[in-house]
Backbone as XML, in Angstrom:
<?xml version="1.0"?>
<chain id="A" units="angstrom">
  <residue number="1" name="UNK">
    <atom name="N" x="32.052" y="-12.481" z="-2.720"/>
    <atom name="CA" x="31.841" y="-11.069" z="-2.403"/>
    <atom name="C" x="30.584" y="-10.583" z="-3.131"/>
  </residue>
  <residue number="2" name="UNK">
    <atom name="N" x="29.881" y="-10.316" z="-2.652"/>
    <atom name="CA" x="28.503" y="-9.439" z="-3.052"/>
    <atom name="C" x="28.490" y="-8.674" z="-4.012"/>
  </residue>
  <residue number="3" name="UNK">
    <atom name="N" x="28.182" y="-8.197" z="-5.015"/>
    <atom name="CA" x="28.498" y="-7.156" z="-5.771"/>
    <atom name="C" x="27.441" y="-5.887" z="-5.229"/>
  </residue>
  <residue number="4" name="UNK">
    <atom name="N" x="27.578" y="-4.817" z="-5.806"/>
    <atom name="CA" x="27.008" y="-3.555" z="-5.843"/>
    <atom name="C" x="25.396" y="-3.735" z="-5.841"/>
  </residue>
  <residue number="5" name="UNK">
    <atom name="N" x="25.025" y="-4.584" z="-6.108"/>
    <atom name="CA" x="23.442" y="-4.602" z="-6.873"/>
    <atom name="C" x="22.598" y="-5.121" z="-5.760"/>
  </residue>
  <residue number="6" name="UNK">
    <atom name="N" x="23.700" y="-6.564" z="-5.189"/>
    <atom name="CA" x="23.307" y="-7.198" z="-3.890"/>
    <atom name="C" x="23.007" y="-6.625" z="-3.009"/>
  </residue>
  <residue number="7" name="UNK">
    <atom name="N" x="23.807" y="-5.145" z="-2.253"/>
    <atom name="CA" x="23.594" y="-4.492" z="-1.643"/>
    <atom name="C" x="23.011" y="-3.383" z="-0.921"/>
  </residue>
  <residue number="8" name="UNK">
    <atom name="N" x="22.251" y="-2.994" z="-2.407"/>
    <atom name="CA" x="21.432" y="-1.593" z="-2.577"/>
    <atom name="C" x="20.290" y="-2.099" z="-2.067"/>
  </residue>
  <residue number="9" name="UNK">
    <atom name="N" x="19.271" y="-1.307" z="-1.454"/>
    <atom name="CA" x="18.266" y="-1.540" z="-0.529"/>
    <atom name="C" x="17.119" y="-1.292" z="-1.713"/>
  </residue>
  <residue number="10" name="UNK">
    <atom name="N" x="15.988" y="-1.893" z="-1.539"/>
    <atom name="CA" x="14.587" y="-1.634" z="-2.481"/>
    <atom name="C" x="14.545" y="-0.057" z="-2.020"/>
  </residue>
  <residue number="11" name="UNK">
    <atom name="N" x="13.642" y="0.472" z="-3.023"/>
    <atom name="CA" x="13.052" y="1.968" z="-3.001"/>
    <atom name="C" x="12.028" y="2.273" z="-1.573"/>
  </residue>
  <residue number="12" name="UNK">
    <atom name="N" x="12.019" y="2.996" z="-0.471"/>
    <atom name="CA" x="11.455" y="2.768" z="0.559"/>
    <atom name="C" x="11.984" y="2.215" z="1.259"/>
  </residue>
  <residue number="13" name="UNK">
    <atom name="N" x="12.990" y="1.892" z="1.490"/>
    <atom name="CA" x="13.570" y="0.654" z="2.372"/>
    <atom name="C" x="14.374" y="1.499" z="3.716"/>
  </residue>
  <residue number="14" name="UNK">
    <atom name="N" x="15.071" y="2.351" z="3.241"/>
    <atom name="CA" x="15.938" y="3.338" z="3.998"/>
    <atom name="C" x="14.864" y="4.391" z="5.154"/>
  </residue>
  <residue number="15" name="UNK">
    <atom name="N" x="14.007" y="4.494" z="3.991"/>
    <atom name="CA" x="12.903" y="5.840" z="4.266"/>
    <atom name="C" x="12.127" y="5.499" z="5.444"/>
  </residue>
  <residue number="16" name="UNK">
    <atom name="N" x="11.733" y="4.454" z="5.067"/>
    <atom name="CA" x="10.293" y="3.255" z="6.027"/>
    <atom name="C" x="9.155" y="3.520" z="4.895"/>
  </residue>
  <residue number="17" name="UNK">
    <atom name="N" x="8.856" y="4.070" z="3.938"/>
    <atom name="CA" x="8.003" y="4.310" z="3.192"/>
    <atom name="C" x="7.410" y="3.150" z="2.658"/>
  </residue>
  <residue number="18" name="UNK">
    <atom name="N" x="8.193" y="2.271" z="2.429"/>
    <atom name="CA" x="7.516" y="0.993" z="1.911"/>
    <atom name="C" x="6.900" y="0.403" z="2.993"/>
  </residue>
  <residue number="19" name="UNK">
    <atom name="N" x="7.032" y="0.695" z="4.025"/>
    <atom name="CA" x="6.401" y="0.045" z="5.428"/>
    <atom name="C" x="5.286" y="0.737" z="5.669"/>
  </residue>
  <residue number="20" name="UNK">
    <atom name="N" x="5.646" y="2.252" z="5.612"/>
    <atom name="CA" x="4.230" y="3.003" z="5.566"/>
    <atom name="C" x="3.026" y="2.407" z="4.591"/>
  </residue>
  <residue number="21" name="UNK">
    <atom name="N" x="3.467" y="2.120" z="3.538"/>
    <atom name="CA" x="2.345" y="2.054" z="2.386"/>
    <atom name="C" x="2.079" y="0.417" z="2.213"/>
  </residue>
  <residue number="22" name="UNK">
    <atom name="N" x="2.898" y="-0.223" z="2.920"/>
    <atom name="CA" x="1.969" y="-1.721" z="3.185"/>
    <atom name="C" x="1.063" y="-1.680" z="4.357"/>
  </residue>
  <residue number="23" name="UNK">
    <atom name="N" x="1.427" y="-0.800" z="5.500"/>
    <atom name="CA" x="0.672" y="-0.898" z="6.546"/>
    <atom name="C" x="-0.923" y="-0.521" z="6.310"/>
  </residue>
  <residue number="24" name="UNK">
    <atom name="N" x="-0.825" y="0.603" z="4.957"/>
    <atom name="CA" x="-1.709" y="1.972" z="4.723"/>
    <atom name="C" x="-2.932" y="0.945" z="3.883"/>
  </residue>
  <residue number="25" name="UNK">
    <atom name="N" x="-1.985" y="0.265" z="2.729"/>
    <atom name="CA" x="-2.818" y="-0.839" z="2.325"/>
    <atom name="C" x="-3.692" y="-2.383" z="3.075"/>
  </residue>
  <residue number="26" name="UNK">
    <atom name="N" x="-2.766" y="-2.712" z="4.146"/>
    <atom name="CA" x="-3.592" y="-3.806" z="4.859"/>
    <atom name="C" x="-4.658" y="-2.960" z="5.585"/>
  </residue>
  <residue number="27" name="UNK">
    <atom name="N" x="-4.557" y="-1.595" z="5.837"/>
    <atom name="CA" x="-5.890" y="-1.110" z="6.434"/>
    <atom name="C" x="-6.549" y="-0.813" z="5.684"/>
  </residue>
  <residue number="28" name="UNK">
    <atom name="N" x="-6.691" y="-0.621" z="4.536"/>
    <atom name="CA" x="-8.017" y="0.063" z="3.862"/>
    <atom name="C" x="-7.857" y="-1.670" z="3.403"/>
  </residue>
  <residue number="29" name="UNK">
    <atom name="N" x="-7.453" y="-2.392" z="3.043"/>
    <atom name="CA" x="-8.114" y="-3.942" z="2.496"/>
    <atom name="C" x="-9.105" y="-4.370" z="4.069"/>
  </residue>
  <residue number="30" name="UNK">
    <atom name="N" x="-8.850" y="-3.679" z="5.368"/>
    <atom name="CA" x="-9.303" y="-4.447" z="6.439"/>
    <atom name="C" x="-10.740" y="-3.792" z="6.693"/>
  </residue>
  <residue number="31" name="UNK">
    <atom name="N" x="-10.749" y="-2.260" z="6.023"/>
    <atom name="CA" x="-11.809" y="-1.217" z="6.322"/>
    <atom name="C" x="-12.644" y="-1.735" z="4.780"/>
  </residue>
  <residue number="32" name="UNK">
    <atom name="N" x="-12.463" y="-1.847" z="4.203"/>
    <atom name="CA" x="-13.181" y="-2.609" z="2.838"/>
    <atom name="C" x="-14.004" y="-3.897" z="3.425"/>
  </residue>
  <residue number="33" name="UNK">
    <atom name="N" x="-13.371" y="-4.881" z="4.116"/>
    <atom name="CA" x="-13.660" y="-6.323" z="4.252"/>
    <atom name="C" x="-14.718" y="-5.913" z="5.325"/>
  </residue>
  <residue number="34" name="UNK">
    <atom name="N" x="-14.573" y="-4.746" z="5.898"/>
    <atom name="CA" x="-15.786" y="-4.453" z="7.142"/>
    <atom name="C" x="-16.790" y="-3.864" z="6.736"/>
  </residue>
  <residue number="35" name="UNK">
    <atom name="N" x="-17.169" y="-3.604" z="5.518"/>
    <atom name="CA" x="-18.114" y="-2.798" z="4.603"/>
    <atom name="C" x="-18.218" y="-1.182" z="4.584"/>
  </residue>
  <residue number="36" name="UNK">
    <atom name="N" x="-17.050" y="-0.554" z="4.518"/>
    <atom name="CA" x="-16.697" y="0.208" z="3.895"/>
    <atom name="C" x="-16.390" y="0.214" z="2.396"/>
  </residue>
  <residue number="37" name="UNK">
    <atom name="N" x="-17.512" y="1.240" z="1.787"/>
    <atom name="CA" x="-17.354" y="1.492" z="0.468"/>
    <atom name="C" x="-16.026" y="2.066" z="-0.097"/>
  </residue>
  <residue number="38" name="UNK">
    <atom name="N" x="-15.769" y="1.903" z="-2.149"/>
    <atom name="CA" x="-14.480" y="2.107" z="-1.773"/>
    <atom name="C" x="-14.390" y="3.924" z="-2.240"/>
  </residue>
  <residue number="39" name="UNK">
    <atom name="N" x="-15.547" y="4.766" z="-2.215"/>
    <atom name="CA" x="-15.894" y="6.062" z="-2.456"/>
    <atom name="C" x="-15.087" y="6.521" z="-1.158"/>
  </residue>
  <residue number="40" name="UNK">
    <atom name="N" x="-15.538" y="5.781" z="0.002"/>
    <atom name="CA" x="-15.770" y="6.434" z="1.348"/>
    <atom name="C" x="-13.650" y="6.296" z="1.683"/>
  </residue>
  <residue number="41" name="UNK">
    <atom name="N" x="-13.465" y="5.113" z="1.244"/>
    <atom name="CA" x="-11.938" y="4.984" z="1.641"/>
    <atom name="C" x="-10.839" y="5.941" z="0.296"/>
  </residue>
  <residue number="42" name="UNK">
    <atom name="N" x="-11.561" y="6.218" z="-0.306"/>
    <atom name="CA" x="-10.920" y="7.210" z="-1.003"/>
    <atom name="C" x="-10.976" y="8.277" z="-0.609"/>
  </residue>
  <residue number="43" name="UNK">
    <atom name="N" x="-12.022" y="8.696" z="0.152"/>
    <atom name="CA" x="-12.185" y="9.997" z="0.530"/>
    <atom name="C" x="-11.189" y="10.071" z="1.965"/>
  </residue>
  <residue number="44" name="UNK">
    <atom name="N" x="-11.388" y="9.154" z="2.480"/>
    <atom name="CA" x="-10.342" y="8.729" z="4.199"/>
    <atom name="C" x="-8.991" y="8.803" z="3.883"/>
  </residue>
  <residue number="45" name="UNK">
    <atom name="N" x="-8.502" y="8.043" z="2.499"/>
    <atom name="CA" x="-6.896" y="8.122" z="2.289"/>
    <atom name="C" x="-6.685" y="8.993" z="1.129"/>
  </residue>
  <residue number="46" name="UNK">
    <atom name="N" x="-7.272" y="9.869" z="1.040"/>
    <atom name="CA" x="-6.851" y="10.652" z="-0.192"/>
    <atom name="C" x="-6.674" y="10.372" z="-1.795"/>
  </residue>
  <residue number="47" name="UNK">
    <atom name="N" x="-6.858" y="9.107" z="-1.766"/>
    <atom name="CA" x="-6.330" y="8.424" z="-2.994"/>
    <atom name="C" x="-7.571" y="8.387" z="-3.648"/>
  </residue>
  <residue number="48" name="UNK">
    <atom name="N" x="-7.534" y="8.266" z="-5.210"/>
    <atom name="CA" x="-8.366" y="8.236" z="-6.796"/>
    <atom name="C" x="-9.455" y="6.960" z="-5.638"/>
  </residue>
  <residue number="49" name="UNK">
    <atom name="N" x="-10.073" y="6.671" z="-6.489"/>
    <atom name="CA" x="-11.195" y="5.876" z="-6.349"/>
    <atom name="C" x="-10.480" y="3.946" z="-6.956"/>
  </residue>
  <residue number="50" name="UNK">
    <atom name="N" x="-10.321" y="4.521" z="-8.524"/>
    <atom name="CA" x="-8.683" y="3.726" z="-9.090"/>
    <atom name="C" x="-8.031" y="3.071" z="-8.210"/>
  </residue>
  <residue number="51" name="UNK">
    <atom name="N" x="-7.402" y="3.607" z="-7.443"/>
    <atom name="CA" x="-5.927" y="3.499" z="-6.745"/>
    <atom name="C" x="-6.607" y="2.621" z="-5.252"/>
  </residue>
  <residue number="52" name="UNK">
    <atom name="N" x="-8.245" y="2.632" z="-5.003"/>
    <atom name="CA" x="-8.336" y="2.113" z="-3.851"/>
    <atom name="C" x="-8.627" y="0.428" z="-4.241"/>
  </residue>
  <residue number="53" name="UNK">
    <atom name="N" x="-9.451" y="0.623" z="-5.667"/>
    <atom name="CA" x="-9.682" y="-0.573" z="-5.876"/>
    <atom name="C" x="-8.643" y="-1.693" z="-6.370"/>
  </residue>
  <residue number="54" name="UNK">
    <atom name="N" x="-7.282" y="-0.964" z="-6.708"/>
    <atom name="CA" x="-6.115" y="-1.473" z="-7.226"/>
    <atom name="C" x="-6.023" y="-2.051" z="-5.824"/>
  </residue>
  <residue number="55" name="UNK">
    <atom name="N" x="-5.665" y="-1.486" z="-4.786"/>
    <atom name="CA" x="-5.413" y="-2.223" z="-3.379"/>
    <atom name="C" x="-6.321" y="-3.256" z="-3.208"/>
  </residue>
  <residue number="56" name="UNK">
    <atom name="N" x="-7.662" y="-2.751" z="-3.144"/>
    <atom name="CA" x="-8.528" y="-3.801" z="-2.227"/>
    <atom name="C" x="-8.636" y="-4.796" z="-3.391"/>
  </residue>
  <residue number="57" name="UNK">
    <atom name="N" x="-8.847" y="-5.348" z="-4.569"/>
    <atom name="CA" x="-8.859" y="-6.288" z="-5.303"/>
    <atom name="C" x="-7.597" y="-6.871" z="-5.482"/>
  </residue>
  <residue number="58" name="UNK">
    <atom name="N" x="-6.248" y="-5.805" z="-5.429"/>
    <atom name="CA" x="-4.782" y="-7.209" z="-5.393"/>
    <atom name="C" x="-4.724" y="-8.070" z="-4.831"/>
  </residue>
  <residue number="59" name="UNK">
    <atom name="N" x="-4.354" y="-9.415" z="-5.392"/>
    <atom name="CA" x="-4.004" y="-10.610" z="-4.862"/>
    <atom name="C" x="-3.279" y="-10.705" z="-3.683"/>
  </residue>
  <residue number="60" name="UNK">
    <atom name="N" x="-2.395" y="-9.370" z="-3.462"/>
    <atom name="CA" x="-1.282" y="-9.513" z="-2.523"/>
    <atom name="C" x="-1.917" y="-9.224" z="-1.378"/>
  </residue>
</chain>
């Protein structure tokens, strides 16, 4: 029998949010790889300058 822990869904999971924000990330890694600066994709997704290069340089 599964316990309690087995069952609980990741954070986003219920929402689609985690789906939103992988989708949100393979596009700005795809708008980067096409030579988009990462000033310009910060300004497109709202996000720090920080937060774009955290995406486009992760391994994942």
């Amino acid at each position: 029998m599964p316990s309690k822990e087995d069952t609980r869904k990741k954070w986003g999971e219920t929402s689609g949010t985690r789906d939103y924000i992988r989708k949100r990330n393979e596009d700005i890694k795809s708008k980067h790889k096409g030579g988009q600066t990462v000033l310009n994709l910060a300004e497109e997704f709202f996000l720090s300058i920080d937060s774009i290069k955290k995406i486009v340089y992760s391994k994942k």
